[in-house]
TINU-154870 format. One line per 2 residues: number of its first residue (from 1); for each residue x, y, z of C-alpha. Coordinates in steps of 0.2 Angstrom, whole numbers. Layout:
# residues N
NUM) X/Y/Z; ...
# end
This chain:
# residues 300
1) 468/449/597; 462/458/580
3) 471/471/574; 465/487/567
5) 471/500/554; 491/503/554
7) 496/491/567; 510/484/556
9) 525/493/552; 537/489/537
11) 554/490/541; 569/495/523
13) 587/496/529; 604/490/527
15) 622/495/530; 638/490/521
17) 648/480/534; 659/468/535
19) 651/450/541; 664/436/545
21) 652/421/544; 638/426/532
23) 630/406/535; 631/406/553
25) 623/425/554; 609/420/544
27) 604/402/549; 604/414/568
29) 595/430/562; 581/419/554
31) 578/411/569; 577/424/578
33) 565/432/567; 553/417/568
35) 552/416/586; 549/435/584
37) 535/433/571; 542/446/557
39) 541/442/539; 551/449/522
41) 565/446/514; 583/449/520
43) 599/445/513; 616/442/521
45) 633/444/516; 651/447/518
47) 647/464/513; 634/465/524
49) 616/465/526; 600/471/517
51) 583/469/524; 564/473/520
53) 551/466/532; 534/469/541
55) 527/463/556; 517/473/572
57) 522/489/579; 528/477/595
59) 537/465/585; 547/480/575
61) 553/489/589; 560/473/596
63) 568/471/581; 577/486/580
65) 582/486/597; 591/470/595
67) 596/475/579; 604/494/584
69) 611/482/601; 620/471/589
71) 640/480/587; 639/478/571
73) 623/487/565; 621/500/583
75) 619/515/571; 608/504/557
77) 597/517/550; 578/511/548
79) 566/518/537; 548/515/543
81) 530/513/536; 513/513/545
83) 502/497/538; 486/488/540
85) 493/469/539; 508/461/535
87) 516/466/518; 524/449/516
89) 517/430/515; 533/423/524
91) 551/425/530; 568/424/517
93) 583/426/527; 599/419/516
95) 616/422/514; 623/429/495
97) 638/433/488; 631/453/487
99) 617/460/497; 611/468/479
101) 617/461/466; 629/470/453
103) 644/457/447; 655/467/443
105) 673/457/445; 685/470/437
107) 683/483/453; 683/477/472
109) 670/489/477; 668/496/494
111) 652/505/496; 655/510/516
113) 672/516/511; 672/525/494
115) 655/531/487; 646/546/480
117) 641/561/488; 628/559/501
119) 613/575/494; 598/579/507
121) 581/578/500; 584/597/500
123) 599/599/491; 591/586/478
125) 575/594/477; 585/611/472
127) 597/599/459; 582/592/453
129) 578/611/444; 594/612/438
131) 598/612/418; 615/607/420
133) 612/590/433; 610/576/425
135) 597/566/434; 600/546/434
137) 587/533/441; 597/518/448
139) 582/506/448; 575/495/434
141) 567/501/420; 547/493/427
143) 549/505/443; 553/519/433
145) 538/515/421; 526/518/438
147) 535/532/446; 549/544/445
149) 559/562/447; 552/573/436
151) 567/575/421; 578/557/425
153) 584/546/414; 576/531/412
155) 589/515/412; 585/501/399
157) 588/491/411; 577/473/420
159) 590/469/435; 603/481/444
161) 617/469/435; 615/475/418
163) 620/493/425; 638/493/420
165) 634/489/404; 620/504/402
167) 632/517/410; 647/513/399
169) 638/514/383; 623/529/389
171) 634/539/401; 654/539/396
173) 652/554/388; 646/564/401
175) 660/557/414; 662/580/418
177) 645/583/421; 635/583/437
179) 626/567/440; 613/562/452
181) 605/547/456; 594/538/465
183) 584/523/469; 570/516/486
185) 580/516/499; 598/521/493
187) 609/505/491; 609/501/473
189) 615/517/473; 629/515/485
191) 637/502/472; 631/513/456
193) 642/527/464; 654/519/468
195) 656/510/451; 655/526/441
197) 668/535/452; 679/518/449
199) 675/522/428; 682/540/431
201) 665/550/433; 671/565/442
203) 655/572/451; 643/559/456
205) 629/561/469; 616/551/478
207) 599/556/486; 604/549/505
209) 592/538/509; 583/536/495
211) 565/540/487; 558/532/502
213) 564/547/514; 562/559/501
215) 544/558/501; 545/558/522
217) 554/575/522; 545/589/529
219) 554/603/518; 551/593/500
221) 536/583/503; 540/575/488
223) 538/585/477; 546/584/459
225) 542/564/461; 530/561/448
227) 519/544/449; 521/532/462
229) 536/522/469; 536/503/467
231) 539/493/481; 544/475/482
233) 529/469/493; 511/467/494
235) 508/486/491; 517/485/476
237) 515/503/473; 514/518/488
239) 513/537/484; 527/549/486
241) 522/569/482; 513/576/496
243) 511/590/486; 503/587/468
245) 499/569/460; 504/565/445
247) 501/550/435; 514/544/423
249) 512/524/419; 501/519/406
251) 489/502/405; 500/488/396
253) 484/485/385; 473/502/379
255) 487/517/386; 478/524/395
257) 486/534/412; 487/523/427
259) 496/518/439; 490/500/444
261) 504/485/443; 495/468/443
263) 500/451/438; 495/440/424
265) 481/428/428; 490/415/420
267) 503/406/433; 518/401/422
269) 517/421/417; 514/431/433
271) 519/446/419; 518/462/430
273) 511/476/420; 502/490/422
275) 483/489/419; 469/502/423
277) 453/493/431; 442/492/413
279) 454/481/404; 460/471/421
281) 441/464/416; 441/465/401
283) 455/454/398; 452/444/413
285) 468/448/422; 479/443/409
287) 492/451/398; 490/443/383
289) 476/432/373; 490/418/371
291) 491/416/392; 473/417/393
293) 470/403/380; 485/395/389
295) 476/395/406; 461/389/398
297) 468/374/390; 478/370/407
299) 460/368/415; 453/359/399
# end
């Protein structure tokens, strides 16, 4: 049978917990994922697990019930999105040595046991107006470039594990203040807390459950979120403020405001910037004159 509009759902969750076997729970959570007919990515390890993934409104529920069933994961919170198709072209389920990736070897970090603050969407919202908060994205530098709280800092950073190195030379300084962070759904900041409490930061806080709640709650609405929030699936991008919209990325090519994230046309790129609709033709999808006359000599 067809489906129509917003019978998919995309499921973001994970919980820091220990997982004897990380193998053995994979090799049997994928199969049971592929007789269930969800797709995504999700990632197993000793420290537990982490999980984005669409599939029909039938197919989630069952997978949250089994899920919240399991006594490892009965009080697994799920943050859910209405969609019109699947978000994802197939299924990842694989056992790591971190369920997000931070390598940090001189602290044995616990996230589910030492951590910072846990601030409601209202007690952020309020923070976020602040003077004397000091606002810190814990996400890479291209999803701040779409989408972020109005005032945060923005890491110079392209992967999570070049974060200890950022905070130590941008932050040391201000180990007194108050500091707030946040990312999509809330665990790169359950490590980032707890490796800035580990460095001797002495008030550090993080928006519980992430921008992708934020924008749900019915007091914020969003608001103080400027842009869009990137998302590692097919949407690439969704919108946040209920209240006002506000674009802050700019095309990669002419600078003009936008919030479009597309791929170079040229395979062995695939560069993700962002590109308003005029210069996506004009240069033909691609990011640069070099991968265009790249392409074209790969088909010459």
């Amino acid at each position: 049978m067809k489906t129509t509009n917003n019978e998919y759902r995309i499921l973001l969750y994970y919980k820091f917990v220990h997982i004897a076997d990380p193998e053995a729970f994979a090799d049997e959570h994928r199969a049971f994922c592929e007789k269930l007919g969800v797709k995504g990515r999700i990632l197993v390890a000793e420290e537990g697990i982490n999980g984005t993934l669409s599939g029909t409104i039938e197919q989630t529920n069952r997978y949250m019930e089994y899920m919240q069933q399991h006594p490892l994961f009965y009080d697994m919170v799920f943050k859910v999105d209405e969609y019109h198709k699947h978000a994802f072209k197939k299924l990842f389920v694989r056992p790591k040595k971190e369920i997000v990736t931070f390598r940090v070897d001189e602290y044995q970090l616990a996230p589910h046991e030492e951590t910072g603050k846990y601030i409601s969407p209202k007690e952020f919202y309020e923070l976020l107006q602040r003077e004397d908060v000091i606002v810190v994205d814990g996400r890479n530098d291209y999803e701040y470039d779409i989408g972020h709280f109005r005032n945060a800092i923005r890491p110079d950073v392209k992967s999570f594990r070049e974060f200890p190195e950022w905070i130590r030379k941008n932050l040391s300084q201000f180990k007194d203040r108050k500091i707030i962070t946040y990312c999509t759904g809330g665990i790169r900041c359950e490590k980032l807390t707890a490796f800035m409490l580990k460095e001797g930061f002495q008030d550090v806080g993080q928006l519980e459950g992430g921008i992708a709640t934020y924008g749900k709650d019915p007091e914020v609405r969003g608001e103080l979120f400027d842009g869009k929030m990137y998302v590692f699936d097919e949407r690439i991008s969704v919108p946040i403020n209920q209240v006002e919209e506000v674009v802050v990325g700019k095309c990669y090519h002419c600078g003009k405001p936008d919030d479009r994230y597309i791929n170079c046309a040229y395979d062995l790129c695939h560069r993700q910037h962002i590109c308003c609709k005029e210069c996506e033709e004009k240069y033909h999808g691609f990011c640069s004159k070099e991968c265009e006359e790249a392409k074209v000599g790969t088909v010459s």
